[in-house]
N, C-alpha and C positions, 0 to 999 in steps of 0.2 A: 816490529815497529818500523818505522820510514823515515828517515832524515831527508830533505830537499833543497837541495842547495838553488838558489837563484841565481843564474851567470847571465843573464840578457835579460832586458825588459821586463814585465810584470802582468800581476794578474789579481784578480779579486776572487779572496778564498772564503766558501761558505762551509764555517764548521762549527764545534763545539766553543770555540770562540767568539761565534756569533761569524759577522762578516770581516774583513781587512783588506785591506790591500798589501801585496807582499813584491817587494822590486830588486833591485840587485844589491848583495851585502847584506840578504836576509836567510835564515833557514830556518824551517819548517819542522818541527818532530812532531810527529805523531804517535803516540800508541795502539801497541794491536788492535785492531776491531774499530779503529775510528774514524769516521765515514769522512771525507773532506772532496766538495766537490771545485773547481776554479773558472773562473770567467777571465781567461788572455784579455787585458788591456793594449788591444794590436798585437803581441805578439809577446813570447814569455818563452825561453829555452831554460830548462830545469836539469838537475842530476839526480835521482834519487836511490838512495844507498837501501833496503831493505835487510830487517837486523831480527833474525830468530829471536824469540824470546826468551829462551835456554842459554842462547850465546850472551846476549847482556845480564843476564841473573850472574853469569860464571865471573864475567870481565867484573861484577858490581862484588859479587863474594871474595877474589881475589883482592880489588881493589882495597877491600874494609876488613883482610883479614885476621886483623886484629882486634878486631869487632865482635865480626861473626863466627858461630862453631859451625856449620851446616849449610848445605845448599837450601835447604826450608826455611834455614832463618834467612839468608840470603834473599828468596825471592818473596817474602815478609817484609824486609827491609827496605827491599825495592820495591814494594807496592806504596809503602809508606812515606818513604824520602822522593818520591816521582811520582807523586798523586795527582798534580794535572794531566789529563789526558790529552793535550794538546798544547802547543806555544810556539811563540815565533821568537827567534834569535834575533834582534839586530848586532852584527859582527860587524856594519861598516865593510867597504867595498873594498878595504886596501886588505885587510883579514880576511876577508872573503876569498880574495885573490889568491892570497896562499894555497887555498886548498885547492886550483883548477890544477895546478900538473898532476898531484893525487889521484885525485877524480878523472882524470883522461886516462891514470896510467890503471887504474880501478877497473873503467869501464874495457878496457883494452883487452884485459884478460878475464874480463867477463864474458866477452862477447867470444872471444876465442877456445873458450871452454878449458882454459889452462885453468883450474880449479885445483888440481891436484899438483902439477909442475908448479906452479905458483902460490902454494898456499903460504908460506911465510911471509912472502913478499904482500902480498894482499894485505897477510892479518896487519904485517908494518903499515901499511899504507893505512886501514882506518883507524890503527893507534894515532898515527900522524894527526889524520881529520879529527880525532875524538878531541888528540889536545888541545885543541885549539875551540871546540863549537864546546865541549861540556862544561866549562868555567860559564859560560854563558845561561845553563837551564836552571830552571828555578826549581830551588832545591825544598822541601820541608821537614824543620828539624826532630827528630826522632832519639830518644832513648830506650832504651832495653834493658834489663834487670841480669845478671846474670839467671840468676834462679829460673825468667821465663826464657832466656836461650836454653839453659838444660834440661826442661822441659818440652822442647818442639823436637820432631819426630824427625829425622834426617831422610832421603834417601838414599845419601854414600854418607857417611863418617871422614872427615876431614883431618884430623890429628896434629897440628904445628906443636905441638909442645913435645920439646926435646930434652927434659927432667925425665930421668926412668918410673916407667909408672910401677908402684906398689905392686908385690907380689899379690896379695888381695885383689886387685883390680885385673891383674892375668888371671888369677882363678875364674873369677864370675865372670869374666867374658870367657873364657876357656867352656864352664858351665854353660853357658848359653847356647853356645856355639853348638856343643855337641850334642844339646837335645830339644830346639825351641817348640817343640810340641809338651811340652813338661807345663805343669802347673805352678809355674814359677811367682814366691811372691819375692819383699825386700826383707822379711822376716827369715822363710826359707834360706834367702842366699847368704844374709849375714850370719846367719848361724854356722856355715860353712867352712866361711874362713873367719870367725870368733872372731868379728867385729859388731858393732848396734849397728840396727839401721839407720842412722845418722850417719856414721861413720862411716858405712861403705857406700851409700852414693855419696859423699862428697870424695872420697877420696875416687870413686870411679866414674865422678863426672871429673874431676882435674885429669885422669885417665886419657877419657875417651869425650870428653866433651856433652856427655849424655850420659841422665840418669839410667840407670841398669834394665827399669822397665820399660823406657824408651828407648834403649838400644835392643832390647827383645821383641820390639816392634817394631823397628827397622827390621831386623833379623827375618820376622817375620811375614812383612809382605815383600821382601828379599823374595824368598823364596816360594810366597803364594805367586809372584809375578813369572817366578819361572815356571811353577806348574801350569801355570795358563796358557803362559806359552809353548811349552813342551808337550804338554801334556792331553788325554781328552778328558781327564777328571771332569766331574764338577766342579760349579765354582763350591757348592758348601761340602764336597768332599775334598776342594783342597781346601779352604778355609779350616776343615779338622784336623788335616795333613800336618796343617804348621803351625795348630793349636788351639782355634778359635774354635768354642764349640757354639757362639751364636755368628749365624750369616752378620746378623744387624753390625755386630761388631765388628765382624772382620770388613764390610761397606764400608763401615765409618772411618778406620784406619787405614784400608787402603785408599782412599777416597783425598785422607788427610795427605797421605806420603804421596802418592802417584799424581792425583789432580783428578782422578777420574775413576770411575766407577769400576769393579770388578770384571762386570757384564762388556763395558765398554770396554776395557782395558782388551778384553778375548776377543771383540769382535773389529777392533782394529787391525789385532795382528792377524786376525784370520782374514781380514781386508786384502792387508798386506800382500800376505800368502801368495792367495788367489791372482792378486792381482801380479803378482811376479813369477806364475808359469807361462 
């Protein structure tokens, strides 16, 4: 995504907004993929900050983690509470103002490639700029049920709860862990450690934040993502690898945890690769 800060003059923006005019003491966010083109009213000098979309999901998870169990639910959340794909901040020029030594000292080790010497110092400097422009974006309100948190699929497991989890809930994560190509259902597992299945996913979503099935699918394209990349398997000979005996399904769920397709997921990193000899 894009934040744009106006520091001089102005310009007329043609986006999913329609048209504006945007002058100084205004900023601009955009969301990924969103096309905005501008017409300088004489002349228009801009800052603009460019924001991975991985980094604002983590900053938005962190933010709400009281909220959220998961990085999925996280960028769930964020699709839902930041569902305009475009807006203009009016901040006023004297709030605007604040943020130009940021923004000079931003760009300075941008330009210089201190990336790595400077990474603290950077990330401080857009916490600075955040607190002051995100009080301003227009938010949409959102609830969530615990029940559909412990049902979305994670791709890390997050864990703040510092109650010792149930010896039960060690067990079947213990189980899981050590054989996720097993035919695991919630019947088999509670039998295990002589609890109903009631019982043992609640007591091992308060665990681990995830029903037991949905952490064995985590588990599980866990480790189909490493065969892909490690590996020259197939994708449906690793899709059996880590349990899934239909392709369809293991699409579906890695598709759901990764963002992207199995096929695609192998032909990035073989992208990658290649492109790094």
């Amino acid at each position: 995504m894009k934040v744009i800060v106006v520091r001089d003059g102005s310009a007329l923006l043609f986006s999913e907004f329609g048209q504006r005019i945007v002058t100084v003491g205004e900023v601009v966010v955009l969301g990924a993929n969103v096309l905005c083109a501008s017409e300088p009213e004489g002349h228009i000098t801009t800052t603009t900050i460019y924001l991975d979309t991985d980094f604002v999901i983590d900053q938005v998870f962190w933010q709400h983690a009281w909220l959220l169990r998961d990085r999925l639910d996280a960028q769930r959340f964020t699709e839902a509470v930041y569902s305009e794909p475009s807006q203009v901040l009016r901040l006023g020029e004297d709030r605007a103002g604040m943020l130009m030594p940021w923004l000079d000292e931003l760009v300075a080790h941008s330009i210089d490639g201190g990336f790595g010497p400077h990474f603290h110092r950077m990330q401080a400097l857009w916490f600075l700029i955040a607190d002051v422009v995100t009080p301003f974006i227009k938010v949409t309100p959102i609830r969530q049920s615990r029940t559909q948190r412990a049902h979305s699929r994670p791709t890390l497991p997050r864990c703040r709860r510092f109650a010792p989890a149930r010896d039960e809930a060690h067990q079947t994560r213990a189980a899981l862990t050590s054989d996720i190509a097993s035919n695991w259902t919630l019947d088999i597992l509670s039998t295990r450690v002589h609890l109903s299945p009631k019982q043992l996913s609640r007591v091992f979503t308060e665990a681990y934040g995830k029903t037991p099935l949905a952490y064995l699918t985590m588990l599980r394209v866990e480790e189909m993502a490493h065969l892909l990349r490690e590996t020259d398997l197939t994708i449906d000979a690793a899709a059996r690898r880590v349990g899934w005996a239909s392709r369809s399904r293991a699409n579906e769920a890695f598709q759901e945890c990764v963002g992207m397709t199995p096929s695609e997921y192998r032909r990035m990193h073989l992208t990658g690769a290649t492109g790094s000899r």
